[in-house]
C-alpha positions as CSV (number, residue, x, y, z in Angstrom):
1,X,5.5,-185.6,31.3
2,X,8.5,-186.6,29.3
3,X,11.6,-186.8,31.3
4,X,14.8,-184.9,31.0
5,X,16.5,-185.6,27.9
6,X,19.8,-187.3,28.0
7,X,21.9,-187.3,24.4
8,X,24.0,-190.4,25.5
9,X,20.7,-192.2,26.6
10,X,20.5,-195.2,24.3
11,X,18.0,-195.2,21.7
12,X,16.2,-198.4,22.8
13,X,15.3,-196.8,26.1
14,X,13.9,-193.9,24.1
15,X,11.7,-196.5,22.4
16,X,10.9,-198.6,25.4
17,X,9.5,-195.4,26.9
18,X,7.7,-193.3,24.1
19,X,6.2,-196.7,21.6
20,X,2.6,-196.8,23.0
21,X,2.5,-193.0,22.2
22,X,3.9,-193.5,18.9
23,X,1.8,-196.3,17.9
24,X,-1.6,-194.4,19.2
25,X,-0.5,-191.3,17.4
26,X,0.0,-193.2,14.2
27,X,-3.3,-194.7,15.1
28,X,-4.8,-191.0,14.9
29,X,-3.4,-190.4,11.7
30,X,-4.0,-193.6,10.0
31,X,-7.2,-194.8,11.5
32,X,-6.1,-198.9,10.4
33,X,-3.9,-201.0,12.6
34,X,-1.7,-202.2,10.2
35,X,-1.2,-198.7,8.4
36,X,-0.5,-197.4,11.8
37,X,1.8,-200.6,12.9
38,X,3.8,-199.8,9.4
39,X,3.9,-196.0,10.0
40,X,5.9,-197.0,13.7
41,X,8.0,-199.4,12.4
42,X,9.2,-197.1,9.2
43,X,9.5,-194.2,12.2
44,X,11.8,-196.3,14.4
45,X,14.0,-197.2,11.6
46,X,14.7,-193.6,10.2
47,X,15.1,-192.7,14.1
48,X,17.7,-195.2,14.9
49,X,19.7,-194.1,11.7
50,X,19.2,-190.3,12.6
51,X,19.7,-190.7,15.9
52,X,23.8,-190.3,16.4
53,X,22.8,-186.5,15.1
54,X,19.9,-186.1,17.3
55,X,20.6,-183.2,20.4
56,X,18.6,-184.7,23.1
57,X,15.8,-182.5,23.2
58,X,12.5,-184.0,23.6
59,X,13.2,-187.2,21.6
60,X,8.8,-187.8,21.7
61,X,8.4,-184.6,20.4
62,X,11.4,-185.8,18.1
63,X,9.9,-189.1,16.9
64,X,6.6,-188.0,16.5
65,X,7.8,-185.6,14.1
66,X,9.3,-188.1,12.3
67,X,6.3,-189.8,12.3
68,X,4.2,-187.1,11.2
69,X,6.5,-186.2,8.2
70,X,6.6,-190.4,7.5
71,X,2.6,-190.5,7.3
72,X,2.5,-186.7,4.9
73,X,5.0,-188.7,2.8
74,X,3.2,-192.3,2.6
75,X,0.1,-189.9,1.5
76,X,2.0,-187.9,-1.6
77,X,3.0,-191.4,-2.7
78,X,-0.5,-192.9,-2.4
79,X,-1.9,-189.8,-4.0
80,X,0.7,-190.5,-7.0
81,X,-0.3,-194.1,-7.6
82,X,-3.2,-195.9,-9.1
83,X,-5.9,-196.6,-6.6
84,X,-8.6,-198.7,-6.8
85,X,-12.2,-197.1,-5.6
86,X,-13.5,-198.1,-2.2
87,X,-17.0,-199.2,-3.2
88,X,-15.0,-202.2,-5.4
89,X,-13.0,-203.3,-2.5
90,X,-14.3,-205.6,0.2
91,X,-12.1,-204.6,3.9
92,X,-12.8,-205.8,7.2
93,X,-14.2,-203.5,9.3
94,X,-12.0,-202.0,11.8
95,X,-15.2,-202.2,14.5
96,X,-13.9,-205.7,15.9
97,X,-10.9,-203.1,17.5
98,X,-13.0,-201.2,19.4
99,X,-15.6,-204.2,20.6
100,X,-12.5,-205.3,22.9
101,X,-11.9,-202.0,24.2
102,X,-14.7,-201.7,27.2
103,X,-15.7,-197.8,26.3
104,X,-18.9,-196.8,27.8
105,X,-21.3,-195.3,25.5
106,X,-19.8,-191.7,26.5
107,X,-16.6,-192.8,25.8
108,X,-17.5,-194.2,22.0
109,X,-19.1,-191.0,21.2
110,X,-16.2,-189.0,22.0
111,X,-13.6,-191.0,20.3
112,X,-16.3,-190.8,16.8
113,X,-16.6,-187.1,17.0
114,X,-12.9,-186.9,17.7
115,X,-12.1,-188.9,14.5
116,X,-14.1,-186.3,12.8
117,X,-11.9,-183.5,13.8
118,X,-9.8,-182.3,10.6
119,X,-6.4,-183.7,11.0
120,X,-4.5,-180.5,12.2
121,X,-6.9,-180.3,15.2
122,X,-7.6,-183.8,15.9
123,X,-3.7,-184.2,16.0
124,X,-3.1,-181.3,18.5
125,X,-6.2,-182.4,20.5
126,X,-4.7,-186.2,20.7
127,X,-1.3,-185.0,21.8
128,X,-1.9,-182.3,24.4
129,X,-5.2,-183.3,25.8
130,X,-5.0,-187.7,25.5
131,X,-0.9,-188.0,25.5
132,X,-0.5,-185.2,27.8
133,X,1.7,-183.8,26.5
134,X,2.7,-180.4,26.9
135,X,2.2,-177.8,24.5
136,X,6.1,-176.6,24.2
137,X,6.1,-180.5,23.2
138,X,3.5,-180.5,21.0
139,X,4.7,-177.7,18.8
140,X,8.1,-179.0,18.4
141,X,6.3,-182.6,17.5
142,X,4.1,-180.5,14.9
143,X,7.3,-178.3,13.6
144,X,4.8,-175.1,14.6
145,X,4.8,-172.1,16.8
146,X,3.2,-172.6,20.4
147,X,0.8,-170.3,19.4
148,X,-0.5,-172.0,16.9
149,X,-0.7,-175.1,19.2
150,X,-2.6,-172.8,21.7
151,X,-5.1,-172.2,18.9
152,X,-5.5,-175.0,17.5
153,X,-6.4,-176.5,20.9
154,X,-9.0,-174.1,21.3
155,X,-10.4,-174.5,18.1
156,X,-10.5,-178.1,18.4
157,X,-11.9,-178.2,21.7
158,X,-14.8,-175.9,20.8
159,X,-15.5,-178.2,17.2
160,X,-15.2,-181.3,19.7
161,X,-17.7,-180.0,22.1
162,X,-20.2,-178.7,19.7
163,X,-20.3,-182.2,18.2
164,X,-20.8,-183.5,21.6
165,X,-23.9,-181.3,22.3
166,X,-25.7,-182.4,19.1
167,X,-26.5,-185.5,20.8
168,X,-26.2,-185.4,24.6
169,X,-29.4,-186.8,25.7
170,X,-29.8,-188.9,22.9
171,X,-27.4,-191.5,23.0
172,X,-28.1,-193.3,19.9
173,X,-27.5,-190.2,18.0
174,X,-24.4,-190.3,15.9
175,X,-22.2,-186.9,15.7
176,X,-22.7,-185.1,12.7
């Protein structure tokens, strides 16, 4: 749980504390290291300029907001320039990341169907149920009512665990 707020705390402690969660909620959004490395740094810099006007109140729930309105606005301007189609381009697979990362099989399928969550639920899922964070939190991070967090969280626990039982038993089954 995020610890008392404390306006005159400096604003490196702040990021000391809260940059893992930053950088794996970028991660969630982004789905590529580097986009997600960008999105932190870009979040950290309008922060420290903002942060003389910030009150105090749950700075995670604070940056990630600024995160989240960072990422929506790198998307409008992708969506406004020229892009070139995917089947021309040639990327590295990001599947190298998650060799390192000792997941058992379990663990692999649940971070798959996650990533196929749509992005309000996968978002609200990723925060309250892998950041642990709470859902007061979460809504100011998300800029929504703690009601809508509440049902969003159920939603996306139910489309999570429906994925989940299409292929329990059969491991080599890929969520739908």
């Amino acid at each position: 749980m995020n610890p008392s707020p404390n306006p005159r705390e400096p604003f490196a402690a702040v990021v000391d504390r809260e940059l893992t969660v930053l950088y794996r909620v970028a991660l969630q959004l982004t789905r590529r290291e580097a986009d997600a490395e960008d999105l932190v740094a870009q979040t950290l810099y309008l922060g420290a300029r903002a942060w003389p006007t910030f009150d105090g109140a749950f700075p995670r729930s604070w940056l990630i907001r600024i995160l989240r309105n960072e990422f929506f606005s790198m998307q409008r301007r992708r969506a406004t320039t020229n892009h070139v189609a995917l089947a021309d381009v040639a990327e590295p697979s990001d599947e190298g990341y998650w060799c390192e990362i000792d997941w058992s099989l379990v663990g692999e399928h649940i971070h798959r169907a996650i990533q196929q969550l749509p992005e309000e639920f996968r978002t609200t899922l990723v925060l309250c149920d892998v950041e642990g964070m709470t859902r007061d939190e979460a809504a100011a991070a998300l800029d929504v009512k703690v009601g809508t967090i509440h049902s969003r969280l159920h939603r996306a626990r139910n489309l999570l665990r429906a994925k989940l039982v299409r292929y329990v038993g059969d491991p080599s089954r890929e969520p739908s």
